[in-house]
mmCIF file of the N, C-alpha and C atoms, coordinates in Angstrom:
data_MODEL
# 
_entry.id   MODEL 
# 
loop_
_atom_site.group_PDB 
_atom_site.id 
_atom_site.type_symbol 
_atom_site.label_atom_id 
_atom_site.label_alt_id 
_atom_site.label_comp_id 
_atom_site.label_asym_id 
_atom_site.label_entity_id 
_atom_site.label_seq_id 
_atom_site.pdbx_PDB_ins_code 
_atom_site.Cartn_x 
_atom_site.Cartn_y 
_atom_site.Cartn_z 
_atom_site.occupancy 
_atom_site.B_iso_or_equiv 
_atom_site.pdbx_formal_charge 
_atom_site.auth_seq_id 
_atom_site.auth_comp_id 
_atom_site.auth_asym_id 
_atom_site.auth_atom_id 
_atom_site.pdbx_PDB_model_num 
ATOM 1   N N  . UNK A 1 1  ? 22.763  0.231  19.801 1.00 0.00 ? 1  UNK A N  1 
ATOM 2   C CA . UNK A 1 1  ? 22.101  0.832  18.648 1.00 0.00 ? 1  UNK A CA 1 
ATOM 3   C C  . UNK A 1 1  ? 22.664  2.233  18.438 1.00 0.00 ? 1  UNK A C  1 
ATOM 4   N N  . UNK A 1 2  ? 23.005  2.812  17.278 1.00 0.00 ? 2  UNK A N  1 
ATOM 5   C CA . UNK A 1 2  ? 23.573  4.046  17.086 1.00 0.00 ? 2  UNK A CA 1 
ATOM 6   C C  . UNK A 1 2  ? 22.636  4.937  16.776 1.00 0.00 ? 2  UNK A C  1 
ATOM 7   N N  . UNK A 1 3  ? 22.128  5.638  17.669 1.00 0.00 ? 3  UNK A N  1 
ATOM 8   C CA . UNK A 1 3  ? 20.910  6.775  17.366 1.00 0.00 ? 3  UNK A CA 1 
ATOM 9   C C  . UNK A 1 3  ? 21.160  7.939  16.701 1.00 0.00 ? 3  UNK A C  1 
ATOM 10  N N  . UNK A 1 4  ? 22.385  8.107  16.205 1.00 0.00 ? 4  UNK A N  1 
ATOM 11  C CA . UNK A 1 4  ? 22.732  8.951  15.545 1.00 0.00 ? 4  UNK A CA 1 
ATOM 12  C C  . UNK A 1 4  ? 22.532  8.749  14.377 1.00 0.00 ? 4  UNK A C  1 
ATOM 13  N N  . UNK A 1 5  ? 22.964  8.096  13.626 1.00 0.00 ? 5  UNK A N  1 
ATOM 14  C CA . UNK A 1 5  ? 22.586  7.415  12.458 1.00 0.00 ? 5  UNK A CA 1 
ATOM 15  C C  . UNK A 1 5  ? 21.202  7.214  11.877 1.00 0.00 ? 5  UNK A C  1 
ATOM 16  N N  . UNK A 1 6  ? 20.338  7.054  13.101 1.00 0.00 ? 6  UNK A N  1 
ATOM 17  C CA . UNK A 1 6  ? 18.911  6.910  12.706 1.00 0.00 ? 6  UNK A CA 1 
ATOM 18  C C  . UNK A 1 6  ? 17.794  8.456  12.401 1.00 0.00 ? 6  UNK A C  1 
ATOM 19  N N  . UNK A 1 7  ? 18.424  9.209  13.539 1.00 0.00 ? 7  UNK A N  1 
ATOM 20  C CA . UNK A 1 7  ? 18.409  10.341 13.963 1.00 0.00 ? 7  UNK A CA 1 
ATOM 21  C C  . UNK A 1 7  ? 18.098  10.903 12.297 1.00 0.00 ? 7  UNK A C  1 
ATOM 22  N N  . UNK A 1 8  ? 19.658  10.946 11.381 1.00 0.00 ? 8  UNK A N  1 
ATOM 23  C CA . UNK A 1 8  ? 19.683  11.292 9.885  1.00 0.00 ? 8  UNK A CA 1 
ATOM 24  C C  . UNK A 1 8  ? 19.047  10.991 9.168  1.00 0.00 ? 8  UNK A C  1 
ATOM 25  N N  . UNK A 1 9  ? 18.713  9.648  9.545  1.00 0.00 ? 9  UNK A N  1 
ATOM 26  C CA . UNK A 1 9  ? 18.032  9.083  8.180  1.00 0.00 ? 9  UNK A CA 1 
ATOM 27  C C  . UNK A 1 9  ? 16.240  9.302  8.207  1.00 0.00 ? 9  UNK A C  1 
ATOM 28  N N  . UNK A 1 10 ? 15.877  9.642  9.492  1.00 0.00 ? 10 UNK A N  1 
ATOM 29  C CA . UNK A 1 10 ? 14.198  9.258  9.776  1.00 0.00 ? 10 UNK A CA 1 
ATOM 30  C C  . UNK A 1 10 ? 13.715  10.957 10.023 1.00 0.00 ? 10 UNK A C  1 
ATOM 31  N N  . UNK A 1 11 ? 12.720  11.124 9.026  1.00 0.00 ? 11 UNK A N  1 
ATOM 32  C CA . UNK A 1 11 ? 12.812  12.483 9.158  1.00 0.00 ? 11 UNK A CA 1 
ATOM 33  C C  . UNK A 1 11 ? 11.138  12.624 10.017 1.00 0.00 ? 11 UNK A C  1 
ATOM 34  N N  . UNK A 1 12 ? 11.189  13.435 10.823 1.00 0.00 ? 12 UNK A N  1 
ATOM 35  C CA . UNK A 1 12 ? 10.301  13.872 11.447 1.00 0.00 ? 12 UNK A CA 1 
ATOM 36  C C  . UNK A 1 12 ? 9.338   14.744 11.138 1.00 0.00 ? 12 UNK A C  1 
ATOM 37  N N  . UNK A 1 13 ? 8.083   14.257 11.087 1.00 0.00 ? 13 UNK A N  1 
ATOM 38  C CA . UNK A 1 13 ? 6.884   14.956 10.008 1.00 0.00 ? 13 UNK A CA 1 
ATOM 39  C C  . UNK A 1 13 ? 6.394   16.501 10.789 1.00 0.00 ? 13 UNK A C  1 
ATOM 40  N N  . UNK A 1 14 ? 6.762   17.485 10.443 1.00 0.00 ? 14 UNK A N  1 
ATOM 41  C CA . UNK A 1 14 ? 6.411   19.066 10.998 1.00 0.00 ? 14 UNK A CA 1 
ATOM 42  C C  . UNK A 1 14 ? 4.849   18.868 11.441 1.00 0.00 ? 14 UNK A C  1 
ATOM 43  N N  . UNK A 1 15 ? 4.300   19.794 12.018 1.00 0.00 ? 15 UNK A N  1 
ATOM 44  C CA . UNK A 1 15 ? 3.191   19.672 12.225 1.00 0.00 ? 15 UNK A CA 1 
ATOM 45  C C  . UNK A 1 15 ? 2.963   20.644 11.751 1.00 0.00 ? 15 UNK A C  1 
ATOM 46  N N  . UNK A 1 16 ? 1.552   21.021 10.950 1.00 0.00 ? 16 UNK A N  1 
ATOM 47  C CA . UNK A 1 16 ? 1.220   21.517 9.868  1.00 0.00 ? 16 UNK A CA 1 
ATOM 48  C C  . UNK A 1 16 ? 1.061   23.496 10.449 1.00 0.00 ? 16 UNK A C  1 
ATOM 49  N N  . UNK A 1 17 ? 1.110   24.310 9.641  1.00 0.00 ? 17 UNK A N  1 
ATOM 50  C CA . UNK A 1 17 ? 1.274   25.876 10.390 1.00 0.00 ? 17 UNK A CA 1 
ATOM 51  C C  . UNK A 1 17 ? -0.299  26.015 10.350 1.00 0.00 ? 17 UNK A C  1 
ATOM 52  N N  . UNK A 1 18 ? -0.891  26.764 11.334 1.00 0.00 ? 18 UNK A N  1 
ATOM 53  C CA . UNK A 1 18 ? -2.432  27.086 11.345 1.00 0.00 ? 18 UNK A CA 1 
ATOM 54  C C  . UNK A 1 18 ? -2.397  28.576 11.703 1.00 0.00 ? 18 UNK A C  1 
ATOM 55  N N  . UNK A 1 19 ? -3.246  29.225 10.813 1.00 0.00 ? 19 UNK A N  1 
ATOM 56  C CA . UNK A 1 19 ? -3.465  30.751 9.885  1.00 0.00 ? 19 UNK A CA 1 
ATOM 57  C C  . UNK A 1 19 ? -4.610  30.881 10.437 1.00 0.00 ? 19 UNK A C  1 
ATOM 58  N N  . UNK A 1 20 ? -4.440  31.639 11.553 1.00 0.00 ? 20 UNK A N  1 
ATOM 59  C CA . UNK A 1 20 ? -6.069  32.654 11.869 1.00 0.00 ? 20 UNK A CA 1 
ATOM 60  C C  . UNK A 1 20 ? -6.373  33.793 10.964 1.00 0.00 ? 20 UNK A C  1 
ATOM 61  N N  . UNK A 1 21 ? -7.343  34.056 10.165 1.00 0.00 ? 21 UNK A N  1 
ATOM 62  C CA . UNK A 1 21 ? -7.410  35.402 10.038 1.00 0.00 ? 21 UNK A CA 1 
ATOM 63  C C  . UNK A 1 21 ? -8.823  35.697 10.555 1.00 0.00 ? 21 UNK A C  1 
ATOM 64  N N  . UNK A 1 22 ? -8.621  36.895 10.718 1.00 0.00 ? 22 UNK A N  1 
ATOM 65  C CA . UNK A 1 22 ? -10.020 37.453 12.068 1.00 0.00 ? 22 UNK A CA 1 
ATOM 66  C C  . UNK A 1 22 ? -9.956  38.671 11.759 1.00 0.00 ? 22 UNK A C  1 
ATOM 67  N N  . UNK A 1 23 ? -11.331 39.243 11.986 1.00 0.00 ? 23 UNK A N  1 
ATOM 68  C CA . UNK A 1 23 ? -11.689 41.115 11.733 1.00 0.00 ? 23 UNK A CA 1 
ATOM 69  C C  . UNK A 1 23 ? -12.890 41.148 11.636 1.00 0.00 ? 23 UNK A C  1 
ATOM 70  N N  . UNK A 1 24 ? -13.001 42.232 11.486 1.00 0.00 ? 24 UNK A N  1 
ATOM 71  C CA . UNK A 1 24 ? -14.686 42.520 11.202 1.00 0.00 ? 24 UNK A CA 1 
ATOM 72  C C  . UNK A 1 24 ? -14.785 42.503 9.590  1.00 0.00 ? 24 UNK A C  1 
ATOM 73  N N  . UNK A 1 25 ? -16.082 42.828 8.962  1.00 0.00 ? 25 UNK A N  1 
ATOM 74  C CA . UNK A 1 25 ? -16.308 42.810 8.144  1.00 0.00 ? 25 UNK A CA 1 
ATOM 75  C C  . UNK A 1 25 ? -15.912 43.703 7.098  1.00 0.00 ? 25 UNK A C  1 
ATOM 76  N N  . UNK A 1 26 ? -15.336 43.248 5.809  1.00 0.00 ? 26 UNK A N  1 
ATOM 77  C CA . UNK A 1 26 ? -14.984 44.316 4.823  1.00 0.00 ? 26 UNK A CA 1 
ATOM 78  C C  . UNK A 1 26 ? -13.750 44.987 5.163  1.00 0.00 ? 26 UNK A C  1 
ATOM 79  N N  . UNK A 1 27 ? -12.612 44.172 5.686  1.00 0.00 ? 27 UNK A N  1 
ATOM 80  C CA . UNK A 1 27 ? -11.532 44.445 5.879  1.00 0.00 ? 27 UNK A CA 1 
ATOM 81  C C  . UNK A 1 27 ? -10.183 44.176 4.801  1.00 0.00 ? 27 UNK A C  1 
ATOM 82  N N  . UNK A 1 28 ? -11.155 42.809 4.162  1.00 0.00 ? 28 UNK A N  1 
ATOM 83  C CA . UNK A 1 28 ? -10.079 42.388 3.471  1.00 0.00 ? 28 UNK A CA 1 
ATOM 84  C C  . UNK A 1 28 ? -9.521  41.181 3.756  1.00 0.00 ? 28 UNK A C  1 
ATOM 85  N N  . UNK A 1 29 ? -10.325 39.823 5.020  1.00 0.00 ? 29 UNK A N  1 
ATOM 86  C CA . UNK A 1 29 ? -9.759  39.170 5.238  1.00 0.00 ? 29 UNK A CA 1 
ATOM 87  C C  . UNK A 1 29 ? -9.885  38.186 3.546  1.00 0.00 ? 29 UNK A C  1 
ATOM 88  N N  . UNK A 1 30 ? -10.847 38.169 2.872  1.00 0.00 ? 30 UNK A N  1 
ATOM 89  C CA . UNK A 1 30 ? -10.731 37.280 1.912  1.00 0.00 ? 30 UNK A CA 1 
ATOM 90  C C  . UNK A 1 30 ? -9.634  37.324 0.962  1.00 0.00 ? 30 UNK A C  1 
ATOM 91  N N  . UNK A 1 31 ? -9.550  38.426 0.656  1.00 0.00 ? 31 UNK A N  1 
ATOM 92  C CA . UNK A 1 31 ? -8.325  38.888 -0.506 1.00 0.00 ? 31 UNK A CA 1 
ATOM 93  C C  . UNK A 1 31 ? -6.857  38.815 -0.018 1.00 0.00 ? 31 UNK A C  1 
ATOM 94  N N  . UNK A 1 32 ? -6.866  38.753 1.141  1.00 0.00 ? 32 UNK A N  1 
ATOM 95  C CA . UNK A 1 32 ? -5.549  38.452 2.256  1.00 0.00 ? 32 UNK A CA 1 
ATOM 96  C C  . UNK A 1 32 ? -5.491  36.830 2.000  1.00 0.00 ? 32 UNK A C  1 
ATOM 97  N N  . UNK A 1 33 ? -6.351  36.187 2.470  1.00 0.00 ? 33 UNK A N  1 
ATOM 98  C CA . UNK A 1 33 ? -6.220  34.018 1.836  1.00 0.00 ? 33 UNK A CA 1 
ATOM 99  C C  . UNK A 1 33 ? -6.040  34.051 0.726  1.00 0.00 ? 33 UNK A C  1 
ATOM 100 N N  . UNK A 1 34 ? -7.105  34.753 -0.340 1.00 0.00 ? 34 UNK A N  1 
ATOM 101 C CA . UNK A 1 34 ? -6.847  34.293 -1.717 1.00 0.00 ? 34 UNK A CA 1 
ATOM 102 C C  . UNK A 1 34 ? -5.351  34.656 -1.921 1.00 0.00 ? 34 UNK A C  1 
ATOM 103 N N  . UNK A 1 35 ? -4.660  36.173 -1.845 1.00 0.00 ? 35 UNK A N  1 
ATOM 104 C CA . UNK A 1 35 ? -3.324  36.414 -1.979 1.00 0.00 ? 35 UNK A CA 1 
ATOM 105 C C  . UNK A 1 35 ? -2.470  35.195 -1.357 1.00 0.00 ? 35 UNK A C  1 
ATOM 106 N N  . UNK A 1 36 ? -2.782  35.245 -0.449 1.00 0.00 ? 36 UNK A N  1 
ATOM 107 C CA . UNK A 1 36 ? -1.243  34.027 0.345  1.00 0.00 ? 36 UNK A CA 1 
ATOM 108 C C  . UNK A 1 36 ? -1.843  32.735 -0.551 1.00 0.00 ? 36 UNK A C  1 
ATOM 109 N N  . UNK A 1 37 ? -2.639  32.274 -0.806 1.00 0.00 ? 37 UNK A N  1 
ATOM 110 C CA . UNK A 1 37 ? -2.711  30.659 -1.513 1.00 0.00 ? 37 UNK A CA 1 
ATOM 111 C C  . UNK A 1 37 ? -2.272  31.213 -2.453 1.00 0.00 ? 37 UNK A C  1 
ATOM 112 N N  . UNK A 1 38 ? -2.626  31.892 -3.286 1.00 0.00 ? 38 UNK A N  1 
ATOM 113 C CA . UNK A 1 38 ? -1.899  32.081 -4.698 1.00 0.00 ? 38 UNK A CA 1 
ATOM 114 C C  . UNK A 1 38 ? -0.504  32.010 -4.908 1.00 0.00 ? 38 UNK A C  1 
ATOM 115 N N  . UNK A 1 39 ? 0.094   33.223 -3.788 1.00 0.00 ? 39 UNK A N  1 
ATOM 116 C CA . UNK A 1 39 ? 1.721   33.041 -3.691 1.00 0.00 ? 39 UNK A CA 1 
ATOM 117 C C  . UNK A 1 39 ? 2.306   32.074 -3.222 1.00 0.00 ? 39 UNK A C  1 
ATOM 118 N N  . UNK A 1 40 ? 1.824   31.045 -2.045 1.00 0.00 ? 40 UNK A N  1 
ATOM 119 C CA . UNK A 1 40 ? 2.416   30.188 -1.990 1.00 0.00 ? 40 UNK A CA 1 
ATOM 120 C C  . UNK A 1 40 ? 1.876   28.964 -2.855 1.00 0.00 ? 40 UNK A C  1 
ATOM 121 N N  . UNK A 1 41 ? 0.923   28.746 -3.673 1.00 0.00 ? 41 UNK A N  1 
ATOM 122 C CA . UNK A 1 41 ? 0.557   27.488 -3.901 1.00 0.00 ? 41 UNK A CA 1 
ATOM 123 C C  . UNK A 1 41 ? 0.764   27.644 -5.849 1.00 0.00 ? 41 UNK A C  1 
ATOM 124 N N  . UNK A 1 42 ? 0.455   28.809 -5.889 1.00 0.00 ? 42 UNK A N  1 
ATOM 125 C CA . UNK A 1 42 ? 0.273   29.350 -7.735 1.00 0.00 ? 42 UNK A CA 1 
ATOM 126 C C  . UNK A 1 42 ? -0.752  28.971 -8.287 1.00 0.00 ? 42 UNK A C  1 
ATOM 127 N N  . UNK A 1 43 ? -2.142  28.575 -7.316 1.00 0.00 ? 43 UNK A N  1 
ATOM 128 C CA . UNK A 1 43 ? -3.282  28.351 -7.651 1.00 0.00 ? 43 UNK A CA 1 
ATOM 129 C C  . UNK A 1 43 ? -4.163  29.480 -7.792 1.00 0.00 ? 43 UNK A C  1 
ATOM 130 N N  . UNK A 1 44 ? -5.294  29.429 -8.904 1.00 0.00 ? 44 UNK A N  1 
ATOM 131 C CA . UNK A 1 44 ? -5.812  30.510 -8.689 1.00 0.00 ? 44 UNK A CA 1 
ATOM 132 C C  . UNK A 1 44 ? -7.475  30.447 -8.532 1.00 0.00 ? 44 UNK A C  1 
ATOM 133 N N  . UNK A 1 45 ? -7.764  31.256 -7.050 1.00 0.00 ? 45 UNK A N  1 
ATOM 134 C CA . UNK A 1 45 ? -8.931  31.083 -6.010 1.00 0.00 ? 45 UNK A CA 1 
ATOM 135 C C  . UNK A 1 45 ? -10.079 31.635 -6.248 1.00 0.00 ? 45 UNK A C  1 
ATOM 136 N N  . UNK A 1 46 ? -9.792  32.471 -7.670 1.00 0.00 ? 46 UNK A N  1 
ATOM 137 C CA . UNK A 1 46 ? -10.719 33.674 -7.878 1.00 0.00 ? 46 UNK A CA 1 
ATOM 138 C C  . UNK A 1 46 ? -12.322 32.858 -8.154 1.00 0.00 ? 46 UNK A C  1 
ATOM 139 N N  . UNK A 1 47 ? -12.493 31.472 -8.347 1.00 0.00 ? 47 UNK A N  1 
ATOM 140 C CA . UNK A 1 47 ? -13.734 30.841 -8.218 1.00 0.00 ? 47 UNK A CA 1 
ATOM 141 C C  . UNK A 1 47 ? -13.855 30.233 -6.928 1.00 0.00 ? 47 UNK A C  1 
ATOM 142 N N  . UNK A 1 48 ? -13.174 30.528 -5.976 1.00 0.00 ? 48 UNK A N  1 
ATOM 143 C CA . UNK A 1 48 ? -13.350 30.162 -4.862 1.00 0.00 ? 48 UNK A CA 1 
ATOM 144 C C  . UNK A 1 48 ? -13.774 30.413 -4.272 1.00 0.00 ? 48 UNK A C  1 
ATOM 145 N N  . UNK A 1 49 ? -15.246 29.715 -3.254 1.00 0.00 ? 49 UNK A N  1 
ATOM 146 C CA . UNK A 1 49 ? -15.192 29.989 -1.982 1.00 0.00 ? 49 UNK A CA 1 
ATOM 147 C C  . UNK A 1 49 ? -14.530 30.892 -0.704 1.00 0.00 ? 49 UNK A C  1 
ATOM 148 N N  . UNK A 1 50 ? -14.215 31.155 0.168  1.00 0.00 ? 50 UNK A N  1 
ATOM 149 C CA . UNK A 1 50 ? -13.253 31.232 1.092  1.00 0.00 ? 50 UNK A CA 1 
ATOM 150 C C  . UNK A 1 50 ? -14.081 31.463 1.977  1.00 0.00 ? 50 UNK A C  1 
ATOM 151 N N  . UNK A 1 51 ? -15.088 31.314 2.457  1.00 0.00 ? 51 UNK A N  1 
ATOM 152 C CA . UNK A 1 51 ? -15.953 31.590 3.644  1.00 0.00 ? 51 UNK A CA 1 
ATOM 153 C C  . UNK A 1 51 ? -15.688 29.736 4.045  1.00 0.00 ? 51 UNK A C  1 
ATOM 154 N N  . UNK A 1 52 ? -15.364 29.904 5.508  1.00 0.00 ? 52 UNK A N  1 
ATOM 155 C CA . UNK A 1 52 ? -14.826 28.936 6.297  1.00 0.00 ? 52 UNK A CA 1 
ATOM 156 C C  . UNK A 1 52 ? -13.699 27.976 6.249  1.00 0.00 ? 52 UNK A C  1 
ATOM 157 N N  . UNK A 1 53 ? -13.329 27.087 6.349  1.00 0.00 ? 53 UNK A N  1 
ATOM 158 C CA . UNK A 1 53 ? -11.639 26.654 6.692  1.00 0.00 ? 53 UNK A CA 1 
ATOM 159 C C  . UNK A 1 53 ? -11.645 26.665 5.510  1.00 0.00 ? 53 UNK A C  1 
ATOM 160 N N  . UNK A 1 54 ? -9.829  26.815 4.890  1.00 0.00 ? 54 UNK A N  1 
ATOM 161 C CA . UNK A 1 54 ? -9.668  26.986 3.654  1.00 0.00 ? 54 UNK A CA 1 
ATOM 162 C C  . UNK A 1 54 ? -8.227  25.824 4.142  1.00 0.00 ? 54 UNK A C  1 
ATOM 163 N N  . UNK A 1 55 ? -7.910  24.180 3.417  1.00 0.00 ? 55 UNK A N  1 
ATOM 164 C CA . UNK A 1 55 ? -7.306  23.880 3.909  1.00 0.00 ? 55 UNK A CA 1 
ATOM 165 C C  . UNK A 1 55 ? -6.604  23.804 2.354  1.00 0.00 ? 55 UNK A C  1 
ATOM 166 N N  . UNK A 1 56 ? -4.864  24.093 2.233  1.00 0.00 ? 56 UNK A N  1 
ATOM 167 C CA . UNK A 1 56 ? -4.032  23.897 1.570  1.00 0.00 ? 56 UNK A CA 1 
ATOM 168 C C  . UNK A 1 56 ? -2.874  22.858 1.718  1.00 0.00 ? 56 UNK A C  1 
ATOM 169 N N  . UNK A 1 57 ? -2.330  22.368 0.489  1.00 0.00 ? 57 UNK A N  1 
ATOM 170 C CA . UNK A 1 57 ? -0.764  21.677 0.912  1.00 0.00 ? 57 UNK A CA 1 
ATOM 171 C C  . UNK A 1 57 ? 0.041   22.600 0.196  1.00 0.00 ? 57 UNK A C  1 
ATOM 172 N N  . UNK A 1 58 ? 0.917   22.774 0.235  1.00 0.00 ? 58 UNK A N  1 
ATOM 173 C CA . UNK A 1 58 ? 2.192   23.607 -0.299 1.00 0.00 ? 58 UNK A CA 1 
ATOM 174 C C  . UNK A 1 58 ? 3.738   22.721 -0.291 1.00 0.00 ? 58 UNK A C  1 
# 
């Protein structure tokens, strides 16, 4: 069997990146998620939630 060949063709699924943000209060962690989803996704969060997991695809 030529594992090289297979190697190219079969792509291996990343495992997904996981984003702590942590601080005390009134630091700014919300406006720090809403910013990064926006820039990476071009969605906009400003009716959003963000108190507890905030899960995205990009």
């Amino acid at each position: 069997k030529d594992t090289a060949a297979t190697a190219v063709t079969e792509e291996e699924e990343q495992p997904p990146y996981v984003i702590v943000v942590h601080g005390t209060r009134k630091v700014g962690k919300s406006l720090l998620i809403r910013s990064l989803v926006e820039h990476y996704t071009k969605e906009n969060l400003c009716l959003v939630n963000t108190r507890g997991p905030v899960t995205t695809i990009s």
